[in-house]
Every structure is written in C-alpha cells, then in structure tokens.
N, C-alpha and C positions, 0 to 999 in steps of 0.2 A: 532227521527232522520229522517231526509229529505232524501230519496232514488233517488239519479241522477246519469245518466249515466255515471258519475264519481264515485261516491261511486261504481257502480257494475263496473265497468271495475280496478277498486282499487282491491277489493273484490274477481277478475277473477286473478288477479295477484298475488294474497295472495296466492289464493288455489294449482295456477301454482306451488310457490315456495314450497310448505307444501307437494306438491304429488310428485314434482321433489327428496326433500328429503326423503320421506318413500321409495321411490321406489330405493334408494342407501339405507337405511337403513336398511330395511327387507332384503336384499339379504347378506348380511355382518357375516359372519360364520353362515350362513344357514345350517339347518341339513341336512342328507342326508333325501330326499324321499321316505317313502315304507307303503306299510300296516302297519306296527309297530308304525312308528315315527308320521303317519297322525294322530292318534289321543291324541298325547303330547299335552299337554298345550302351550307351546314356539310354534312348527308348527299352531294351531288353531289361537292364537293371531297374528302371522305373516300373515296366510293367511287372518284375519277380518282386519290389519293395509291395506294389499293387494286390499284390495274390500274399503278403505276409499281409497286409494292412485287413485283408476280408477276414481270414483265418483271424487274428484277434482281435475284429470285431464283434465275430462270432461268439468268442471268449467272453468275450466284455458285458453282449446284450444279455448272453444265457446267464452271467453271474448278475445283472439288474433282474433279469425276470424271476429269478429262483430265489434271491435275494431278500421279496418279499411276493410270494408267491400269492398270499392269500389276499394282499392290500389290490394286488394288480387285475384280479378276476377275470374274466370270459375277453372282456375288453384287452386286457394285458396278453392273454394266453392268443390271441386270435395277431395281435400287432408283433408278437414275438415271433409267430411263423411268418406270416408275412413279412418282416422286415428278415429273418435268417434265410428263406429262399431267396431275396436278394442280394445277399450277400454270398451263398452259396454262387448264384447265378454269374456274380460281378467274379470271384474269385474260379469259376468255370473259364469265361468267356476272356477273362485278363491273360488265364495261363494258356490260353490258345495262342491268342496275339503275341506271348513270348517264346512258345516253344515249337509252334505249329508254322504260323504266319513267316516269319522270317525265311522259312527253308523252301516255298512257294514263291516269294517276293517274285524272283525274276523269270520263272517259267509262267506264273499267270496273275502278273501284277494287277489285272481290273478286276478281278475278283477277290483280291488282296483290299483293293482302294474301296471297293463296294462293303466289306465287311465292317471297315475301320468306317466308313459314313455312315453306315447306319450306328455303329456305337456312338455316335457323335450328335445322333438325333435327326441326321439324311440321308433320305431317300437311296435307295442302292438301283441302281442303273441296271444290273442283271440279276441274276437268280441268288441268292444265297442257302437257298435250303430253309433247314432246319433253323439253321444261327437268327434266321429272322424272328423266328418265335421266341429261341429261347432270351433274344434280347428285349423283345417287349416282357415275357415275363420278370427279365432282370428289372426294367424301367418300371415296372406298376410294382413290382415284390417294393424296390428301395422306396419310391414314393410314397404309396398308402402305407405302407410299414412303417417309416419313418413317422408316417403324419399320425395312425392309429398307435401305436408304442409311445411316443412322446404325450400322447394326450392319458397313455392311464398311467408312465409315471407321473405326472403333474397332477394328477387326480388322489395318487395313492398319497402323496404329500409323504417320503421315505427321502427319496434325493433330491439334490439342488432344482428346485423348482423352477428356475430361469432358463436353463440347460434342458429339462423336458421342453419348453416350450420352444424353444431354439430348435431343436430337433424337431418338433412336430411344423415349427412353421420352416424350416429347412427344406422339406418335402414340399411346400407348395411354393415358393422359391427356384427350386430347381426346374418345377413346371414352368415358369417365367422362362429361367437364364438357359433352357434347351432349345428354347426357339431364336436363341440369338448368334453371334458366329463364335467358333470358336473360341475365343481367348475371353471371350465371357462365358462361355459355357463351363468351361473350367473355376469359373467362382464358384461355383454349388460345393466345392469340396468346404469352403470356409466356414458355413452355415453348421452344415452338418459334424464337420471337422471339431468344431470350436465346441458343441453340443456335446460329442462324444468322452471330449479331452472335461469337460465339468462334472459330468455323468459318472464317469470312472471316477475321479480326483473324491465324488462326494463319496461313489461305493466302496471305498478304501478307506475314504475317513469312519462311515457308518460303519462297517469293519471295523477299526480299530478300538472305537468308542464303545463298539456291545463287548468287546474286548479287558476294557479298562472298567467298567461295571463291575462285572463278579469280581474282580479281585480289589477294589472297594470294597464292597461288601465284606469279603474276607477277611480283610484288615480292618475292618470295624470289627464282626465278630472276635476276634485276634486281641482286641483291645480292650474287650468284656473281660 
C-alpha cells in the first residue's frame, strides 16, 4: 500500500473518531474511584482503553492541525500544543493509575485515595508530590487547548464547523461539571467526545474529497 498525505490525514480522521468514542465510552457507568476499586479488572481495562483513547487523540488533532496548517496559523499552532500536552499528560497520568496504582493499593492505600482525588478535581488530604503539578498541567493543557484549538478550527472554516465549536465550548463546560460530584463530572467526556468523533468523521471526508478532485480532472482531461 502506497502512504500519501491522504492516506495519513484519512488515518488522522479514523483515529479522531475511535478516541472521540472510547472517551464517551469508558466513562458510561464508571465505578466509583478508591484504593479498592483501582485494582478491579473493569477499572484496569478502562484505564489501558484511557491511555489508547489519548495516544489517538493525539493522532487525530496533529492530522486537524497539519491538515490545514496555513488556514490555522499562530492561533491553531499555540491550541495544538496546548491541547497535545494534555493529552500527553492524561495519557501519562491514566497509565499510572493502571500499572503503577494498583500494586500500592494495599500497602498505602491514602496516598492511592489522595492521587485518584485529586484527578477528580479534590483536594488530596496528604502530600502527592510531583503528580500534583503534573495534574494541574493536565487540567489547564485539556481546557485552554480544547477551548483555543476549537476556536482556530472554526475560524479556518476546513472542518464541520459545529464540532470546533462543540470542542471549544467543551472546555469551558468541563470548568463547570469539575466542581460537581463525581457522576457529573464524568459528563465532560460527552461535549468533548461528541466534538472529536465530528472533527475526525469531517477530516476523513475533506480527505476523501481532495481525493476525488484530481482524478475528475483526469477524466475530464481523458475525455478531450
């Protein structure tokens, strides 16, 4: 198979729609969080679906941003890192809680309970270190990212226009649904979710269609 900048921006659109769904999916009668539940089977699989859902995201934003690189300018290039150190950070901090967290649970389960609060948007009772920063960089990377990156696609006017703005107002959204209890907290994936899965679905079709162009042409020329 022949690799063109149509196949990978196809490809970037695939992965958009595949992370936009895990990340509605894993959060959908999610357990509750604690020392206990961290090392179930169902949490472990949801958090490794978690860490596939960031990785292509990843995918998905760098094939929007590169996409149309010149439409999205300083504003696009600034929301693009922003929003990918978030996702780095989520896909950091997820494979923690899957591979790290569980094997601690019962030798020092409040520093287990204190890590998993503060991803939840509460307070941690003891020390956690470092994980305390790199989760506020997680929470401001996804937020401003989200909210800057959706405002220069909807600017560049390339993809589904509804879907930038879905994403950008997503991120201020989630500023709301963080300060409520858990099982609303868990909506933010919908907003963002539902954004991502249009975003892709349009950079697949703009794909296909700069695609279907030249070889019109072709066949016009062909027919002279």
């Amino acid at each position: 198979m022949t690799i063109t900048p149509t196949t990978l921006t196809r490809a970037a659109g695939a992965a958009a729609v595949v992370a936009g769904l895990l990340f509605i999916g894993v959060q959908i009668n999610h357990p509750h969080l604690d020392a206990t539940s961290i090392g179930t089977t169902e949490v472990m699989v949801r958090n490794l679906l978690k860490v596939l859902m960031a990785v292509l995201a990843l995918v998905g934003i760098t094939g929007m941003y590169l996409s149309q690189i010149r439409k999205n300018g300083v504003v696009g290039l600034a929301g693009y890192l922003v929003l990918g150190t978030g996702y780095l950070t989520i896909m950091s901090t997820v494979a923690i809680a899957a591979c790290v967290l569980p094997s601690i649970a019962d030798t020092n389960p409040g520093y287990v309970n204190d890590i998993l609060a503060v991803s939840k948007g509460d307070s941690a009772t003891g020390d956690i270190g470092s994980l305390q920063i790199v989760q506020q960089v997680q929470d401001i990377g996804f937020l401003a990212g989200s909210l800057v990156f959706g405002i220069a696609l909807y600017r560049a006017r390339v993809l589904a226009r509804w879907a930038a703005a879905l994403l950008a107002v997503g991120g201020v959204v989630t500023i709301v649904l963080a300060l409520m209890p858990d099982a609303f907290y868990r909506l933010l994936a919908f907003p963002n979710g539902i954004a991502m899965i249009g975003l892709g679905y349009s950079l697949w079709r703009t794909a296909r269609t700069v695609t279907a162009q030249p070889a019109a042409v072709r066949a016009t020329a062909d027919a002279k």
